[in-house]
C-alpha positions as a LaTeX table, in Angstrom:
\begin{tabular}{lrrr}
\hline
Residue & $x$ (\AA) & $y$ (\AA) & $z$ (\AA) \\
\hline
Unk1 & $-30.34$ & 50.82 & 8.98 \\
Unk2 & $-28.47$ & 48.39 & 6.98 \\
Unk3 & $-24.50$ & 48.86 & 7.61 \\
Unk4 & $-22.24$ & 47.03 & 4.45 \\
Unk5 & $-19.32$ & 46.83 & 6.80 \\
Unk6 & $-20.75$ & 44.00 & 8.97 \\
Unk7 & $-20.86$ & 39.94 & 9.47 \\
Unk8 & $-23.61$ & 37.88 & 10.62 \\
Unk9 & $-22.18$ & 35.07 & 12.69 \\
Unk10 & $-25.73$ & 33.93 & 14.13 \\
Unk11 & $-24.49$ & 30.90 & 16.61 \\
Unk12 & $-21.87$ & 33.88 & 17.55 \\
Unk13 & $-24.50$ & 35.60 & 19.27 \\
Unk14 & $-24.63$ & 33.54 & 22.24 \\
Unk15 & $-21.09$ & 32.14 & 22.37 \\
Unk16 & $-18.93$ & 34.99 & 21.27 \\
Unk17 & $-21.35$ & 38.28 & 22.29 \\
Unk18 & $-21.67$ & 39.26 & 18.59 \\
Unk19 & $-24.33$ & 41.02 & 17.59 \\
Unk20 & $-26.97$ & 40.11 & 14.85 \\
Unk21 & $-29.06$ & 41.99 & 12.49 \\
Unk22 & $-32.53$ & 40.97 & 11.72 \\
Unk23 & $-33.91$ & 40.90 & 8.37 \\
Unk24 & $-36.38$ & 39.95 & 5.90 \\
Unk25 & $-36.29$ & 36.98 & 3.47 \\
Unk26 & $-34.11$ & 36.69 & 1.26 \\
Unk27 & $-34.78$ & 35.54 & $-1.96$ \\
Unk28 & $-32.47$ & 33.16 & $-3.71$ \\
Unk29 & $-31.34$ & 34.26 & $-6.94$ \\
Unk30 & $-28.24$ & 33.78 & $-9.03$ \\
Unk31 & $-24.47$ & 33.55 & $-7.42$ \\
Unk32 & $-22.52$ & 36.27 & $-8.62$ \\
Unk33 & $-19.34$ & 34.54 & $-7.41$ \\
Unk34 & $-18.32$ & 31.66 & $-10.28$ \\
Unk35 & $-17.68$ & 27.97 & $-9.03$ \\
Unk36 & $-18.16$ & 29.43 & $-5.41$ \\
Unk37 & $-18.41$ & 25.13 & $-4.53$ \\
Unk38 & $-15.20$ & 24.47 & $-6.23$ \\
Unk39 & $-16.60$ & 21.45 & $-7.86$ \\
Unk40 & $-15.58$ & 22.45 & $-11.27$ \\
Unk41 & $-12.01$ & 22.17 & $-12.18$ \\
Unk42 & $-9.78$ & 21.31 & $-15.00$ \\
Unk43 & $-7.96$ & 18.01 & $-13.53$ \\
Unk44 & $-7.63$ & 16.45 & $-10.03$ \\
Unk45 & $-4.91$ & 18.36 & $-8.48$ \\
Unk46 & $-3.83$ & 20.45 & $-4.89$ \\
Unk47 & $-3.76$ & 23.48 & $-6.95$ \\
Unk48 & $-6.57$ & 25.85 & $-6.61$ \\
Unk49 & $-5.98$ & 27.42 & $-9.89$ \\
Unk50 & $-7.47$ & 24.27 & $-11.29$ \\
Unk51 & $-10.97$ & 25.30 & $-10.04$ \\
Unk52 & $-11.14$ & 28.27 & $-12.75$ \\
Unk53 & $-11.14$ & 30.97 & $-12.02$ \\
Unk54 & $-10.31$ & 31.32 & $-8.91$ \\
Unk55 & $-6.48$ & 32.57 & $-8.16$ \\
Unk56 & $-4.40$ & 32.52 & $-5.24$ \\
Unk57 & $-1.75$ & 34.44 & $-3.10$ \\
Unk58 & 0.06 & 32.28 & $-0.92$ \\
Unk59 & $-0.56$ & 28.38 & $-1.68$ \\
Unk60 & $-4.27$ & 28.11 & $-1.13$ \\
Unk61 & $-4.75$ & 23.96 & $-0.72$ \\
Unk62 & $-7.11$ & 22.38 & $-3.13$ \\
Unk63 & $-9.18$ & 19.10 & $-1.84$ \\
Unk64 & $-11.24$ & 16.77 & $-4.00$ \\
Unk65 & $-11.92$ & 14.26 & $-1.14$ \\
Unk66 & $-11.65$ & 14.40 & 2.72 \\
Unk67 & $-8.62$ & 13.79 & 4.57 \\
Unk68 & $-7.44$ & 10.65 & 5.39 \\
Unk69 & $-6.32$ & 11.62 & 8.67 \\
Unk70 & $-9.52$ & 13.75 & 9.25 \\
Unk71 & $-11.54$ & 12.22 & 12.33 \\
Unk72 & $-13.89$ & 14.79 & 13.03 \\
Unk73 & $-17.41$ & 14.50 & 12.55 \\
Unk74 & $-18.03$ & 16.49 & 9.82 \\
Unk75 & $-15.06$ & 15.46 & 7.68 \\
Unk76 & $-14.57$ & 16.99 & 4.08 \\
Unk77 & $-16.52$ & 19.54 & 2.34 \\
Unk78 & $-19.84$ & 21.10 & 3.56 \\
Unk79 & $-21.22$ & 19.98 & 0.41 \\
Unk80 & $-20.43$ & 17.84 & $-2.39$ \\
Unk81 & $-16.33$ & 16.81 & $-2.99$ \\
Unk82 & $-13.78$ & 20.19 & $-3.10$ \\
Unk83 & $-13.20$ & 22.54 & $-0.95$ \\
Unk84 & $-10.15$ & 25.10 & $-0.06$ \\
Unk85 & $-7.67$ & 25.47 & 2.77 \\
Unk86 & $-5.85$ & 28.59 & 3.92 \\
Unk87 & $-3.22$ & 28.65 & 5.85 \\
Unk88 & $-2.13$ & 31.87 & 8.48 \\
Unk89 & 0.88 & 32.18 & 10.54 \\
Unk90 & 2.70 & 35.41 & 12.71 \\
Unk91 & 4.03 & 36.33 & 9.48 \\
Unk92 & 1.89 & 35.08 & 6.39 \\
Unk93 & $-1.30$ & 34.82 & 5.14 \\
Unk94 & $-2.90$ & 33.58 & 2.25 \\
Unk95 & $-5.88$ & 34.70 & $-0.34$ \\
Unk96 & $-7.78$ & 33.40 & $-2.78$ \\
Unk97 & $-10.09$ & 35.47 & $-5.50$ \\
Unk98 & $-12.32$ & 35.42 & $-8.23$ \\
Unk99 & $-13.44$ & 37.92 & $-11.06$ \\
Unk100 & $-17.13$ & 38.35 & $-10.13$ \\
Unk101 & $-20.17$ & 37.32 & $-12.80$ \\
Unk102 & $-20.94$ & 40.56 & $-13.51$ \\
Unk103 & $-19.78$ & 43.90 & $-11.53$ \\
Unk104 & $-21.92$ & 45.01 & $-8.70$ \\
Unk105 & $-24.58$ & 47.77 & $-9.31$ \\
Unk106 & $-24.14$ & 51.34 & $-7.32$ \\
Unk107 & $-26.67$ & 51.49 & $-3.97$ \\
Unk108 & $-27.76$ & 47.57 & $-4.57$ \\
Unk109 & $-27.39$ & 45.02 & $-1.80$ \\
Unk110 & $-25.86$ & 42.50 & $-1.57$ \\
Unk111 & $-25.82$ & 39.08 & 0.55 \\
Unk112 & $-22.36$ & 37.26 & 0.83 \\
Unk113 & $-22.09$ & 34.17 & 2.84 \\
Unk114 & $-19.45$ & 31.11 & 2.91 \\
Unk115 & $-18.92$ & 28.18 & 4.99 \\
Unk116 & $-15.90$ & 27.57 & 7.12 \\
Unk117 & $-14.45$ & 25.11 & 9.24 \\
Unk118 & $-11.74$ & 25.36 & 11.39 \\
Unk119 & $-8.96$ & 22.75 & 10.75 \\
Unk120 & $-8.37$ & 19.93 & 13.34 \\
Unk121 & $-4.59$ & 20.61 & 13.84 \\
Unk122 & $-4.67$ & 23.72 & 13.99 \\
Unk123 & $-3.54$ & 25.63 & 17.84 \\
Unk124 & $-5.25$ & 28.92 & 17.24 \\
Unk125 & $-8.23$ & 30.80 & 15.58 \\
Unk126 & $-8.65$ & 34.02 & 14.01 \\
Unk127 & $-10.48$ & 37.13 & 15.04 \\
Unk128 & $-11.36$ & 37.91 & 11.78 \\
Unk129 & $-11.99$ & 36.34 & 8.20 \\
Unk130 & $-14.37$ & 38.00 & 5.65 \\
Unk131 & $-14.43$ & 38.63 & 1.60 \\
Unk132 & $-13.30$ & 42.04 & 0.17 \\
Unk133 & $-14.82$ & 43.90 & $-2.86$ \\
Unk134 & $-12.96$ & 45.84 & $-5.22$ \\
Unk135 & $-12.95$ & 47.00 & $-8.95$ \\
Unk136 & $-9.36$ & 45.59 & $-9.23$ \\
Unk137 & $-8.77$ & 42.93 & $-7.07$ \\
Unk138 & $-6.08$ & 42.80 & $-3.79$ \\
Unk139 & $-2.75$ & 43.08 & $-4.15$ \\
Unk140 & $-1.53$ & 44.91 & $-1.18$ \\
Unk141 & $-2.91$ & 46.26 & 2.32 \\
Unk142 & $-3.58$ & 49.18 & 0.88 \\
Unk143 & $-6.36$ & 47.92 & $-0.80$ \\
Unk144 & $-7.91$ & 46.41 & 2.14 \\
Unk145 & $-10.83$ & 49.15 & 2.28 \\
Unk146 & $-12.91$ & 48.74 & 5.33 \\
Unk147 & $-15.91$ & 49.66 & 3.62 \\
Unk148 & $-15.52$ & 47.77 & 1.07 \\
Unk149 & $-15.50$ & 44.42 & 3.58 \\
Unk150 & $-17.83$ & 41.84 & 4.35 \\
Unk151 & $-15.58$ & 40.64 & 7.68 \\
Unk152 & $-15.97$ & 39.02 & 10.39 \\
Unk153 & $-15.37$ & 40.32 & 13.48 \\
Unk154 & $-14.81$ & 38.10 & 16.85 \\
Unk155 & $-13.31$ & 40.13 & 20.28 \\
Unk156 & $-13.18$ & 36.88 & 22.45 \\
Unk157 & $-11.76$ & 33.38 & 21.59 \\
Unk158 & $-11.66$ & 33.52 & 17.87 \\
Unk159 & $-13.56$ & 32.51 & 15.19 \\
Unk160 & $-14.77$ & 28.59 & 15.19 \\
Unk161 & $-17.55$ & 26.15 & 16.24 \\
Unk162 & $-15.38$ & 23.47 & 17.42 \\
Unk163 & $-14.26$ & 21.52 & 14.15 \\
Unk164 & $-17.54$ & 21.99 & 12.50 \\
Unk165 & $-18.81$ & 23.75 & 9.77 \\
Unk166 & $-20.28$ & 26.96 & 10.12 \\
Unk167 & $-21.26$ & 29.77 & 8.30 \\
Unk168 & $-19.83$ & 33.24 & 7.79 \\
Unk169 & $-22.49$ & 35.94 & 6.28 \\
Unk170 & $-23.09$ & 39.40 & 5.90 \\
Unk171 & $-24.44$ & 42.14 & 3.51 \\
Unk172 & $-22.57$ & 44.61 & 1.48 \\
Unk173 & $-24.05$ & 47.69 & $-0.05$ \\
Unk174 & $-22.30$ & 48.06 & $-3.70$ \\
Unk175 & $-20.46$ & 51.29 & $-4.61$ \\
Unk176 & $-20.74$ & 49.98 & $-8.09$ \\
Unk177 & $-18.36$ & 48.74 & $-10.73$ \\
Unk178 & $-16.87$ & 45.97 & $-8.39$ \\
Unk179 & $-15.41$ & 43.36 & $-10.41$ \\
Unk180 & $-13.52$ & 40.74 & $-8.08$ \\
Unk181 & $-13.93$ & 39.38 & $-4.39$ \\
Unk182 & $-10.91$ & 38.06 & $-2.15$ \\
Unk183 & $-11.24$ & 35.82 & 0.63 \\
Unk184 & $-9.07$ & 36.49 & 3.57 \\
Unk185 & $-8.06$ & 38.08 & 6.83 \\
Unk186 & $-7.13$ & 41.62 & 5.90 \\
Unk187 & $-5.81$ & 42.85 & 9.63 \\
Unk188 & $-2.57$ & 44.65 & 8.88 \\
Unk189 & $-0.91$ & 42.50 & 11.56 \\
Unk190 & $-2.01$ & 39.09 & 11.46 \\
Unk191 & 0.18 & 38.41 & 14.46 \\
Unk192 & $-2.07$ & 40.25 & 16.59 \\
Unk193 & $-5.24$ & 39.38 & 14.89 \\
Unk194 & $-4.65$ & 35.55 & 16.02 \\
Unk195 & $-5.70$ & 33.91 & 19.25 \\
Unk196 & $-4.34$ & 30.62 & 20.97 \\
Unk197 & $-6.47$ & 28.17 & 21.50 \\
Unk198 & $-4.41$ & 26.73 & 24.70 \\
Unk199 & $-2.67$ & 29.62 & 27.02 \\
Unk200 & $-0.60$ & 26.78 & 28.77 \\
Unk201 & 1.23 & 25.69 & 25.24 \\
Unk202 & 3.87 & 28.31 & 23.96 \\
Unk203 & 5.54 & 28.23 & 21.01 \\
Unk204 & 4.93 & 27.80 & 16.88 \\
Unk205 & 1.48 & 29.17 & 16.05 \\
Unk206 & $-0.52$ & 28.32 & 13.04 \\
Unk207 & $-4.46$ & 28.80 & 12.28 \\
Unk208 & $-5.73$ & 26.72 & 9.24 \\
Unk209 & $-9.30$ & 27.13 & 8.16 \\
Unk210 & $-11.27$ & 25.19 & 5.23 \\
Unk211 & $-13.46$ & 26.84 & 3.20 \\
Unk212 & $-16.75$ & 26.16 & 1.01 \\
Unk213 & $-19.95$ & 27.34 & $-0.97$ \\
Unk214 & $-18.84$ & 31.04 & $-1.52$ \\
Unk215 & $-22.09$ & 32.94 & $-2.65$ \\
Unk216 & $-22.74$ & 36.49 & $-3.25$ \\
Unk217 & $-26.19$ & 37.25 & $-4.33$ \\
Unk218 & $-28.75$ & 39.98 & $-4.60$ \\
Unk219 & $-31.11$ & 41.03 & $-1.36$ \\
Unk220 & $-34.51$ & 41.43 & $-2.05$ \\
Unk221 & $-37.46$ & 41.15 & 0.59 \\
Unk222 & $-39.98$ & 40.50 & $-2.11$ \\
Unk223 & $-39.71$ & 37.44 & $-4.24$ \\
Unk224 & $-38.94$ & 37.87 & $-7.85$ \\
Unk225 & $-39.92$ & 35.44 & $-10.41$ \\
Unk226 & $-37.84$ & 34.34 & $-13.39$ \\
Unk227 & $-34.63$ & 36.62 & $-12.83$ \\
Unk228 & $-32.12$ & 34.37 & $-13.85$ \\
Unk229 & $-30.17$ & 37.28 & $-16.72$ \\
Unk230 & $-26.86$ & 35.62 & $-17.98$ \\
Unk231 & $-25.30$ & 37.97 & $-18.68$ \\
Unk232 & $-25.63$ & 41.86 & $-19.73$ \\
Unk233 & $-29.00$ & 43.16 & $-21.90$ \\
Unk234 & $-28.96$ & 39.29 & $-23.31$ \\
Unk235 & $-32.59$ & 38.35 & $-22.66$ \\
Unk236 & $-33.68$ & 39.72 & $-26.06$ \\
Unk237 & $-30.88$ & 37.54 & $-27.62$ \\
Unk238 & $-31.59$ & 34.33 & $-26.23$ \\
Unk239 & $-35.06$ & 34.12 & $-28.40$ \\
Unk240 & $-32.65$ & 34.03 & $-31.59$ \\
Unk241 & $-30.98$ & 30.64 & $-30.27$ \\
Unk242 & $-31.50$ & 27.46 & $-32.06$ \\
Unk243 & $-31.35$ & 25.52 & $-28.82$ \\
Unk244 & $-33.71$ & 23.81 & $-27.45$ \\
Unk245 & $-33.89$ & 21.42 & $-24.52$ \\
Unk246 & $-36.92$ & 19.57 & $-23.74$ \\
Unk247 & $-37.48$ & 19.25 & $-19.84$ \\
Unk248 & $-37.92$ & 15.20 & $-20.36$ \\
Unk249 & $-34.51$ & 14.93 & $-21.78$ \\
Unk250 & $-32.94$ & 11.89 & $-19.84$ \\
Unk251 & $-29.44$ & 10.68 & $-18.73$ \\
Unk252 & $-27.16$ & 9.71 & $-21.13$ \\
Unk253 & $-28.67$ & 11.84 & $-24.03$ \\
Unk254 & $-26.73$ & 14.25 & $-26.15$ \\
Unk255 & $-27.53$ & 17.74 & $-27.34$ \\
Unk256 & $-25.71$ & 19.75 & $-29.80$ \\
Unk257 & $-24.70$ & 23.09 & $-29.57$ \\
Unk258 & $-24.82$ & 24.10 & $-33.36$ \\
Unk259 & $-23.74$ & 27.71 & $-33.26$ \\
Unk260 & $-20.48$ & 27.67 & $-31.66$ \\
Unk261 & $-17.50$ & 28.86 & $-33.52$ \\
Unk262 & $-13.85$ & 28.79 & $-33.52$ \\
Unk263 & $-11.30$ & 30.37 & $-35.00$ \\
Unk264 & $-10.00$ & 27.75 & $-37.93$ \\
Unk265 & $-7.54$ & 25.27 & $-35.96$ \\
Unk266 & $-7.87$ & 27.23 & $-32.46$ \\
Unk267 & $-9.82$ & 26.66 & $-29.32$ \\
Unk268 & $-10.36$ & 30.34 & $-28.50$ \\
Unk269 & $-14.57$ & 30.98 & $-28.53$ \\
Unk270 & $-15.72$ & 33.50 & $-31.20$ \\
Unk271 & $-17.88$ & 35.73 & $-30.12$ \\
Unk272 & $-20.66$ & 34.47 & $-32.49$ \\
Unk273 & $-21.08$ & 31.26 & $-29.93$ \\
Unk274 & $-21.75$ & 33.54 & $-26.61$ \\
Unk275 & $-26.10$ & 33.69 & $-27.79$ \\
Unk276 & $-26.21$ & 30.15 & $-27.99$ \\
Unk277 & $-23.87$ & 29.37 & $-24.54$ \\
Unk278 & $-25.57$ & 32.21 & $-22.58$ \\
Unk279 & $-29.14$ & 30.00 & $-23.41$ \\
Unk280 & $-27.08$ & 26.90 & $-22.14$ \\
Unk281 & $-26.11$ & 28.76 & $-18.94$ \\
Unk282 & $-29.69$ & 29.34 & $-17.92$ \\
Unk283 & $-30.86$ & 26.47 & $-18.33$ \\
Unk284 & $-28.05$ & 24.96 & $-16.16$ \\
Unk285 & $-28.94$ & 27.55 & $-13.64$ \\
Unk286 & $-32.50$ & 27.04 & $-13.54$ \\
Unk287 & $-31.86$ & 23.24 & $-13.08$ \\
Unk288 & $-29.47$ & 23.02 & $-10.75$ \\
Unk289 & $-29.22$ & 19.29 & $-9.87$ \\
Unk290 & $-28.56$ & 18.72 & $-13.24$ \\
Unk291 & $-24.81$ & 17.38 & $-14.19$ \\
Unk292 & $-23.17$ & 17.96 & $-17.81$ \\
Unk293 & $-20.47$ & 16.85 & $-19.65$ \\
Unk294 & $-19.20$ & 19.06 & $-22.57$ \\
Unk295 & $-17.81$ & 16.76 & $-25.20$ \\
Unk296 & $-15.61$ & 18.09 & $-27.83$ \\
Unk297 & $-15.20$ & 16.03 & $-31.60$ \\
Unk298 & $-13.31$ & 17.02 & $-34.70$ \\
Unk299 & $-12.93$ & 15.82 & $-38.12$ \\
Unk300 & $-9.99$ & 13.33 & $-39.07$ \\
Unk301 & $-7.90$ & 15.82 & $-41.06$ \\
Unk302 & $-4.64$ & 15.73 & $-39.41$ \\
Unk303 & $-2.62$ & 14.03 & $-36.86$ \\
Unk304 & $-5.16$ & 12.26 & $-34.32$ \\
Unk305 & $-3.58$ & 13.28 & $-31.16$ \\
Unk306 & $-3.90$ & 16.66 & $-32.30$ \\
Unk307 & $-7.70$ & 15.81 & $-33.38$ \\
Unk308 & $-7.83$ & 14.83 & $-29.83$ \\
Unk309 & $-6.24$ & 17.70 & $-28.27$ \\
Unk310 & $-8.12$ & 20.32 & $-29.75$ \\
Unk311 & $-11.30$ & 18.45 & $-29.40$ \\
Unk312 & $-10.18$ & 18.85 & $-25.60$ \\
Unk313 & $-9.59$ & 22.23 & $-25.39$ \\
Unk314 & $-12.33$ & 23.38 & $-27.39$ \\
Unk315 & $-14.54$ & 21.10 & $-24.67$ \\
Unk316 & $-12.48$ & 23.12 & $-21.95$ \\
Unk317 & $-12.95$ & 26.47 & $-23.18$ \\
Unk318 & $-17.26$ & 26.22 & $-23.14$ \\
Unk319 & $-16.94$ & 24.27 & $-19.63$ \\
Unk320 & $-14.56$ & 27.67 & $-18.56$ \\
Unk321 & $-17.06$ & 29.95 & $-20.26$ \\
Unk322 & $-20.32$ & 28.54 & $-18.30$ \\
Unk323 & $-18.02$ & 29.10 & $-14.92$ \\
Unk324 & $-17.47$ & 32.22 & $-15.74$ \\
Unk325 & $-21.13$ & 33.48 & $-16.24$ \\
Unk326 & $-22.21$ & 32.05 & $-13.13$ \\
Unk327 & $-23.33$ & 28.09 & $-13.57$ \\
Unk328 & $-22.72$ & 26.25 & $-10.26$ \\
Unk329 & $-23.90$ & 22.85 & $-11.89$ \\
Unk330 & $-21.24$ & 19.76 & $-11.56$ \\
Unk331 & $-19.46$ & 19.97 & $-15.06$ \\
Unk332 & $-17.12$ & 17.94 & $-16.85$ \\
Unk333 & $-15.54$ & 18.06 & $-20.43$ \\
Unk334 & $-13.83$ & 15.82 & $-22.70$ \\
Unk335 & $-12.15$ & 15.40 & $-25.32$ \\
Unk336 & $-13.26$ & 13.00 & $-28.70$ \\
Unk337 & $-10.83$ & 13.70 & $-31.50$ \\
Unk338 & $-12.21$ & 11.91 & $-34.66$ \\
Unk339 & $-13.68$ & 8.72 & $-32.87$ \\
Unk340 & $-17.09$ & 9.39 & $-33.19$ \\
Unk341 & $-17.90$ & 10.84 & $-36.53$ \\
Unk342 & $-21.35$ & 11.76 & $-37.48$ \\
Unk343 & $-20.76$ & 12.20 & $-40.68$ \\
Unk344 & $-18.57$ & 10.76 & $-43.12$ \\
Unk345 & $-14.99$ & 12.52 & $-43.70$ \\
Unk346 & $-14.95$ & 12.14 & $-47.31$ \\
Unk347 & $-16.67$ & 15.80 & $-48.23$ \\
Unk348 & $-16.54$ & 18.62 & $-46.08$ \\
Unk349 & $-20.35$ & 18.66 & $-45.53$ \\
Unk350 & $-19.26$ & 15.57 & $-43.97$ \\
Unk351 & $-16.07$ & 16.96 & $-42.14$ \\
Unk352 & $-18.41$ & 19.68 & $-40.89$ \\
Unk353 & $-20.81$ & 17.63 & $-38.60$ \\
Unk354 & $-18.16$ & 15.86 & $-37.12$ \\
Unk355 & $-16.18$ & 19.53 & $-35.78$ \\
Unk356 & $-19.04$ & 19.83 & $-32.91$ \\
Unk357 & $-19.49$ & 20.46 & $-29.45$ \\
Unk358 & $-21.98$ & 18.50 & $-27.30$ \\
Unk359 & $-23.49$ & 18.38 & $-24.00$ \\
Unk360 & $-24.37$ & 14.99 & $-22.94$ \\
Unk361 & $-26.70$ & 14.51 & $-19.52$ \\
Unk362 & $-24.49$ & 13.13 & $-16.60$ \\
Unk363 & $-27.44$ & 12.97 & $-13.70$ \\
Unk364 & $-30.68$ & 14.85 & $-12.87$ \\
\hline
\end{tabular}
């Protein structure tokens, strides 16, 4: 019988007494939880609200690059360049969430897994750390429903694997219409839900763990083919796309997206553009290596930083809008203004070319 309130911890087993569940395969299908890697973000900073969309409560730390000071053996993220960092102490605790891709279906199941690594200076562990499901995201205890947990759950010394990664996974049975997941510990008295790591050192306690590659996807024990929906009752749609991207398409080439539309002199997406990005999005997610950059141009009417700074944003807002329906490709997005026309400026057949958006091939 499957039980949704329940971690798998499998190295746990044998050095904490947890007990594991066995299952089927799994099949991999699509990650429900947007830029669960944290590769994607808007500019190199500490912030975590720079990895869109993810939010945070506390000061969740935001790495690009291991620390300097980091002399463990498996140094920086599990996988690629960003990860997180949350801190807990006797008194605080941090959390960091996500709207989902889509909200979960009623009676489906559900695989959730992340990887976490307990931080070198840190002088005690946690007992429990696990993602919460809800239709309107955490803001208080209160809304820390049991049921509603994937958590981990750890009676002896804590949660860790020495200073190595490790991963945190469970299954969740959907009551359906949950839109968001938070990451956390969700004991309503962290004090008590945190164990020393050395009896014979009193005194200031803090627990840091890093965390990477969130992923919440569908269980299935029988492999499904070509499942890869972006998006709700959109397969039909996608056939009425213009784009088209040839599987030999190499690095450095350039592909326009020709039915994208703004509002005249914004950088807000029209609805209109959401048939030809949601064709974009599965590709990306059916060739995963794949890197992008989405480059934004405009015509030269105007001021040219402005040229440039719309070009920018409109870039920004299709790079934001591929998170957000679930691509976990390496993205980037830039800004043009008016420097490379394709067109001339002089009619506004002309002017019209040259207001595009672009995805140009980074690395396969």
């Amino acid at each position: 019988m499957m039980v949704r309130f329940c971690a798998i911890l499998l190295f746990f087993q044998a050095i904490n007494g947890l007990t594991g569940q066995n299952t089927a395969s799994v099949t991999v299908s699509r990650n429900l939880v947007p830029n669960g890697s944290f590769e994607n973000y808007r500019k190199k900073s500490n912030n975590v609200k720079q990895a869109i969309p993810w939010k945070d409560s506390g000061t969740i730390d935001f790495y690009q690059n291991p620390l300097t000071n980091d002399t463990t053996v498996q140094k920086g993220a599990y996988e690629g360049y960003c990860y997180t960092g949350f801190r807990f102490q006797k008194r605080y605790k941090e959390f960091l969430q996500a709207k989902l891709v889509e909200p979960l279906h009623r009676g489906v199941t559900y695989r959730f897994s992340m990887k976490v690594k307990l931080a070198f200076w840190s002088n005690a562990t946690l007992r429990s750390f696990g993602a919460l499901f809800s239709k309107a995201g955490y803001t208080k205890q209160a809304d820390a429903v049991r049921s509603n947990m994937v958590d981990t759950i750890s009676k002896k010394g804590g949660l860790m694997k020495g200073f190595q990664w490790f991963e945190v996974k469970g299954y969740y049975k959907a009551d359906g219409g949950e839109k968001f997941i938070t990451i956390g510990n969700f004991a309503a008295d962290i004090k008590k839900d945190m164990v020393r790591m050395n009896l014979f050192r009193l005194g200031f306690k803090e627990t840091y763990y890093f965390v990477d590659d969130v992923e919440l996807v569908k269980f299935t024990e029988e492999e499904k083919v070509n499942e890869e929906i972006v998006g709700p009752s959109i397969q039909q749609q996608l056939e009425d796309s213009t784009l088209q991207v040839n599987n030999d398409i190499k690095v450095g080439e350039k592909v326009a997206l020709k039915n994208i539309f703004f509002e005249n002199g914004k950088y807000y997406l029209l609805p209109e553009s959401y048939i030809e990005l949601n064709k974009l999005a599965q590709y990306l997610m059916k060739n995963p290596s794949i890197e992008i950059r989405i480059n934004g141009h405009s015509d030269n009417a105007g001021f040219s930083f402005k040229n440039q700074k719309i070009s920018e944003l409109r870039a920004r807002e299709v790079f934001e809008y591929l998170i957000k329906k679930g691509v976990q490709n390496k993205m980037y997005f830039k800004g043009f203004g008016s420097t490379q026309p394709l067109g001339g400026n002089d009619t506004e057949e002309g002017r019209a070319k040259n207001r595009r958006v672009e995805f140009e091939i980074i690395k396969k």
